[in-house]
C-alpha positions as CSV (number, residue, x, y, z in Angstrom):
1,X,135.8,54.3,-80.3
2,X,135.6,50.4,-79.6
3,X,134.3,50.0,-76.1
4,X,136.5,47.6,-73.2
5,X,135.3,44.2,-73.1
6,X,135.9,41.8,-70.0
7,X,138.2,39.2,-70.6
8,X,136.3,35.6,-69.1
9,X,138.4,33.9,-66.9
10,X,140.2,31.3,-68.3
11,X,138.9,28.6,-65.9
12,X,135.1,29.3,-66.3
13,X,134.0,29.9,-63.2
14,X,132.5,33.3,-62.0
15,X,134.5,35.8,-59.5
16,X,133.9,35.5,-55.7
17,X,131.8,37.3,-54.0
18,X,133.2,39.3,-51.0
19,X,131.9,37.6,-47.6
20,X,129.1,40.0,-45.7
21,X,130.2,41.8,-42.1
22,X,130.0,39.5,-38.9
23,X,127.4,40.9,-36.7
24,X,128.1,42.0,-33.3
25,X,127.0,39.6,-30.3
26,X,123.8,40.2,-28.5
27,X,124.6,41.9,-24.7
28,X,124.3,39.1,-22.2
29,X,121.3,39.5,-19.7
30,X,121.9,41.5,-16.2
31,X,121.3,39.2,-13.8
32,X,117.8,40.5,-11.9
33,X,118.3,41.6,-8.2
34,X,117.3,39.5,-4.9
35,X,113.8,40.0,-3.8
36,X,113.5,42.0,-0.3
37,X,110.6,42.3,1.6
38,X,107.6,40.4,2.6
39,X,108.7,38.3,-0.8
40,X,112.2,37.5,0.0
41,X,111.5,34.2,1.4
42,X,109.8,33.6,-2.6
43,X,112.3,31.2,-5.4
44,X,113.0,33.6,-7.6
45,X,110.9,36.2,-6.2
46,X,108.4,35.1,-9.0
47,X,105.2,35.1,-6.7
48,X,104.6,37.1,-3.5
49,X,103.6,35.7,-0.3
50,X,100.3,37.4,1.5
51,X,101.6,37.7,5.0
52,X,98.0,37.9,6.8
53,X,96.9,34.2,4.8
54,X,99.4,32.9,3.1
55,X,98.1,33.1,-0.5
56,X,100.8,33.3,-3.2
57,X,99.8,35.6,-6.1
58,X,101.5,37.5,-8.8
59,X,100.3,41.3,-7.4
60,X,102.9,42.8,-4.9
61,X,100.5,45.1,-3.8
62,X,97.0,43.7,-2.4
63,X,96.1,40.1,-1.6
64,X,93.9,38.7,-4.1
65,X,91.9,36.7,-1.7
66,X,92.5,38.4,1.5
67,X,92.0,41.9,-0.1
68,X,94.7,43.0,2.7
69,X,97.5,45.5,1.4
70,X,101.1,44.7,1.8
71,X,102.5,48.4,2.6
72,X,103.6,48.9,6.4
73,X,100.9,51.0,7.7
74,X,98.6,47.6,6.9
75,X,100.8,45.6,7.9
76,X,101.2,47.4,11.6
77,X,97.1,47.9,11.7
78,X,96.6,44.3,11.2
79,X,99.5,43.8,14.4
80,X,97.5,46.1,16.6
81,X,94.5,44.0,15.9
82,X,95.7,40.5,16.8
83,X,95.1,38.1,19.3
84,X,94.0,34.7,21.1
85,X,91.1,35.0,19.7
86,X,89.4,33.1,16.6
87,X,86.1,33.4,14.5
88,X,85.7,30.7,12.5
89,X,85.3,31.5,8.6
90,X,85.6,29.0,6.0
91,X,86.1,31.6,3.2
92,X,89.3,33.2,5.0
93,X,90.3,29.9,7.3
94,X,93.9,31.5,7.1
95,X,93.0,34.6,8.9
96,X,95.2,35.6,12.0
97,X,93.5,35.5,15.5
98,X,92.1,38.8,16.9
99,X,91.8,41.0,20.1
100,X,89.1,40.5,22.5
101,X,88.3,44.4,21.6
102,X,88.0,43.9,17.9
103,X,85.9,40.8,18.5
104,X,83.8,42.9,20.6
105,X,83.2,45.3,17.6
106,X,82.5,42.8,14.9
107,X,79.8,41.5,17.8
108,X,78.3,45.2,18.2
109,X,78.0,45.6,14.2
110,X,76.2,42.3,13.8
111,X,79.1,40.2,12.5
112,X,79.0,37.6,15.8
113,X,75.7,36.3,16.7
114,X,75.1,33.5,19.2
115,X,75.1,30.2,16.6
116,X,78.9,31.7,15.8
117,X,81.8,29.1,16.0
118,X,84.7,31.0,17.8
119,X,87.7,30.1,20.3
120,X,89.7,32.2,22.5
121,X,91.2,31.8,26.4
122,X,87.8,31.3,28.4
123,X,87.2,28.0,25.7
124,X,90.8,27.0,26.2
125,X,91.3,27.6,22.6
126,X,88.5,24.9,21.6
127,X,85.9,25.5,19.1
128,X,82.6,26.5,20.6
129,X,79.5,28.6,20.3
130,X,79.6,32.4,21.0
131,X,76.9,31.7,23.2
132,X,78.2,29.8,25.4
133,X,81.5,31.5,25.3
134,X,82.5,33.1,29.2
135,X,82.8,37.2,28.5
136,X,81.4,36.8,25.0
137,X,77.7,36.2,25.3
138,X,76.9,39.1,27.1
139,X,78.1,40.6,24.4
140,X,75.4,39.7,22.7
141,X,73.0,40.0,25.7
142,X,73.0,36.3,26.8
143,X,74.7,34.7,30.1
144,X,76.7,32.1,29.2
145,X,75.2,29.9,31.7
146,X,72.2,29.9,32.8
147,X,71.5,32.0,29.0
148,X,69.1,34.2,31.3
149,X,68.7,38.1,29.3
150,X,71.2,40.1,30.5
151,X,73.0,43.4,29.6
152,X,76.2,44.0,28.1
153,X,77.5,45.9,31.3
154,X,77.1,43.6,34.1
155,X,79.2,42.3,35.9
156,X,77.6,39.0,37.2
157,X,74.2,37.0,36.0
158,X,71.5,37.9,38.4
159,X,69.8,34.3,38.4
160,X,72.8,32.2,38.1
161,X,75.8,34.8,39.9
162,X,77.8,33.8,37.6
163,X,80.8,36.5,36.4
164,X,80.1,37.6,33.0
165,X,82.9,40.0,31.9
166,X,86.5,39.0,30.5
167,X,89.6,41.0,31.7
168,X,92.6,38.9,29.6
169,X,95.7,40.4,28.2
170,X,96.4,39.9,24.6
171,X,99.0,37.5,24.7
172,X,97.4,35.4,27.1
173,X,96.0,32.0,25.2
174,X,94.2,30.6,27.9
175,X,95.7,27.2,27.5
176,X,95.0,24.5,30.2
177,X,98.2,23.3,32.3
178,X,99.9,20.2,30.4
179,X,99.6,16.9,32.5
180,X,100.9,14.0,31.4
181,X,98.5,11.2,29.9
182,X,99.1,7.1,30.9
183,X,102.0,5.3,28.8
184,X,104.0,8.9,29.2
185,X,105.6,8.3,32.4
186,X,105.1,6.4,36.0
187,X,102.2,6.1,37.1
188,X,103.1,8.0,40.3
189,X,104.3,10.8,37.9
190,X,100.8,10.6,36.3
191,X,99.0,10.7,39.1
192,X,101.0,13.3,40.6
193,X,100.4,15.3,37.4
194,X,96.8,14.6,37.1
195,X,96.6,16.1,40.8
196,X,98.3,19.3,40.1
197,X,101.3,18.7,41.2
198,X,103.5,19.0,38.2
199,X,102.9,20.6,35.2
200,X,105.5,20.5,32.7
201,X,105.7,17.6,30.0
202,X,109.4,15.9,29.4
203,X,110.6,15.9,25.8
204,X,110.6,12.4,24.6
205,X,110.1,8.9,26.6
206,X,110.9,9.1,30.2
207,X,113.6,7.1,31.6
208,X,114.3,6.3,35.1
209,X,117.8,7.3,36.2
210,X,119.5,5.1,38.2
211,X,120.4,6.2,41.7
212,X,124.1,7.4,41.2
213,X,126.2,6.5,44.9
214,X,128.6,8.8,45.9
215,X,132.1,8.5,46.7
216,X,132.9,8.1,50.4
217,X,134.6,11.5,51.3
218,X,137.9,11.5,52.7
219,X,137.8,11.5,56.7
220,X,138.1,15.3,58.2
221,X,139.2,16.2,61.7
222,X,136.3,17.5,63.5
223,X,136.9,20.9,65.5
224,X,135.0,21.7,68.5
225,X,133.4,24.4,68.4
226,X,134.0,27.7,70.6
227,X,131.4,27.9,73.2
228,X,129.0,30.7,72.3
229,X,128.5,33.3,75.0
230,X,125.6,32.8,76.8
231,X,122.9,35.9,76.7
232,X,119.9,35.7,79.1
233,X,116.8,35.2,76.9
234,X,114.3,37.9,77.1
235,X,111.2,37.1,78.3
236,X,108.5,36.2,75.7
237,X,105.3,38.5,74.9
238,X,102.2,37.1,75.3
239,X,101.5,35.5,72.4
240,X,99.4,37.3,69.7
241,X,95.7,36.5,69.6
242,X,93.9,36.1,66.7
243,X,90.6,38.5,65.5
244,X,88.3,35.1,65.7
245,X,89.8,34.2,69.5
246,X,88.7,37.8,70.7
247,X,85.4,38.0,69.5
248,X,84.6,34.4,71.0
249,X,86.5,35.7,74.3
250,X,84.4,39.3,74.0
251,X,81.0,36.7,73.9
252,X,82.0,34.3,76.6
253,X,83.0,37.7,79.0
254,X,79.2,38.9,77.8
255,X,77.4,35.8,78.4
256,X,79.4,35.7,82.1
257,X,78.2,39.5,82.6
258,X,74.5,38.9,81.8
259,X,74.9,35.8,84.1
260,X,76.3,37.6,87.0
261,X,73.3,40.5,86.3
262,X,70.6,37.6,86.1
263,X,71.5,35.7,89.5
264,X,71.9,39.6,91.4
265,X,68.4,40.2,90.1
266,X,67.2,36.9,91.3
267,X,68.8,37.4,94.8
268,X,67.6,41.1,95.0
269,X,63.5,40.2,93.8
270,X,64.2,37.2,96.5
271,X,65.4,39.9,99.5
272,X,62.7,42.5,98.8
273,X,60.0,39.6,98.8
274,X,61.4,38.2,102.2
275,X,61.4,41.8,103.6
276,X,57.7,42.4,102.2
277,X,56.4,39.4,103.7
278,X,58.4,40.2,107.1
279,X,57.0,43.8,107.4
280,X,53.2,42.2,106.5
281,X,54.1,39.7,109.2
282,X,55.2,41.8,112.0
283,X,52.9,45.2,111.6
284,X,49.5,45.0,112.5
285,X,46.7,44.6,110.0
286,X,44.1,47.6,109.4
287,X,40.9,45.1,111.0
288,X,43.0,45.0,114.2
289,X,43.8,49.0,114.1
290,X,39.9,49.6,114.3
291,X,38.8,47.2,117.2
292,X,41.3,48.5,119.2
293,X,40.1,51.9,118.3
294,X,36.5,50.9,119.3
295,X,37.6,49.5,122.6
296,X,39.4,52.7,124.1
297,X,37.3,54.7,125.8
298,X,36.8,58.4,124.8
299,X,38.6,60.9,127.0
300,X,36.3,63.2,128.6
């Protein structure tokens, strides 16, 4: 049996191919969400921000540099610890200020000693030496002042009487009063800022307002007044005496009293000395008693 043959095409060219499936499209991306959080404030929420020093890392979790952890219990343990006051350390120079009782631990474990650099309210938040740091030295058993020995529980230096202890609140900064410096204002307003009088600093340059006159009022009819009844006035108390006038009154009365006892005793020595010599004057003496003795003549 003769097999079937293909008949060529008749314009010599080969049959075309069918055309291979289309494939589907790729899903486009989901958009990522917003960061929330400590890292919200972050573009793109690419790096997160340390919220005790301000270091930007990748890890969500712990601070790279820091080594403090981002969870809320940290973040409320680190709160509980701030404050006015500062320890200078140029490995962490972003750490937050602390409270005068967790700067009195790190003293009791060693971590302040007297050569420390710190600032706080009694330096008026300038950079000084724990030593010489009011209510910090004598934590390290050092007056400030006078830098005699002294113990961590008293209340004033013994040589110097100087106070020792510090009783501030935690939000209290210590800062100085602001007084105004020359070029800012007047000269009278310097001056009068300089000497306590004022202490608040205008925003910006100060100007002097000129003297604004007001409007003459329009005339109004006076009414006399109703005669008030008139009440007899109580007589006035003696007035009060002070604690210092009675004392000074009690010594003048005491000194008069010792006076007036003096000049009697005087008078009184003076009349039993006139009566003395008087009686001595008057009776007769013992050698006259005897020769008139001798000359009467025995009685028979």
């Amino acid at each position: 049996m003769a097999s079937a043959t293909t008949t060529p095409p008749t314009n010599g060219h080969a049959p075309a191919q069918p055309a291979p499936p289309t494939p589907p499209a790729p899903p486009a991306p989901t958009p990522a969400a917003p960061p929330t959080g400590f890292n919200a404030g972050t573009p793109g929420g690419e790096l997160a921000l340390c919220p005790y020093c301000g270091h930007r890392q990748s890890n969500r979790v712990q601070c790279e540099r820091c080594k403090g952890l981002f969870e809320p219990l940290s973040r409320q343990a680190t709160q509980n610890a701030m404050g006015p006051w500062y320890l200078r350390d140029e490995q962490n120079p972003f750490r937050p200020g602390c409270s005068f009782e967790k700067l009195k631990a790190l003293a009791e474990k060693g971590r302040v000693q007297r050569d420390s650099i710190i600032r706080g309210p009694t330096t008026r938040q300038f950079w000084t030496l724990a030593c010489n740091t009011p209510g910090v030295a004598v934590l390290l058993g050092e007056c400030h002042s006078c830098h005699r020995r002294v113990s961590p529980d008293d209340y004033m230096c013994k040589s110097c009487g100087v106070v020792l202890g510090y009783t501030g609140d935690r939000q209290h900064m210590g800062l100085s009063p602001i007084k105004l410096l020359p070029g800012e204002a007047s000269p009278a307003a310097v001056a009068s800022s300089v000497m306590g009088t004022s202490d608040r600093r205008p925003h910006g340059p100060v100007r002097e307002i000129p003297a604004i006159t007001p409007a003459p009022a329009a005339p109004v009819q006076q009414r006399m007044p109703e005669p008030a009844p008139v009440t007899q006035a109580e007589p006035e108390g003696p007035a009060p005496i002070s604690a210092g006038a009675r004392l000074a009154e009690r010594r003048r009365q005491s000194r008069r009293d010792a006076m007036r006892v003096a000049i009697a005793t005087i008078i009184g020595v003076g009349v039993m000395g006139g009566a003395i010599g008087a009686v001595a004057m008057f009776s007769p003496s013992s050698g006259d008693a005897e020769a008139a003795q001798a000359e009467t003549p025995d009685q028979p």
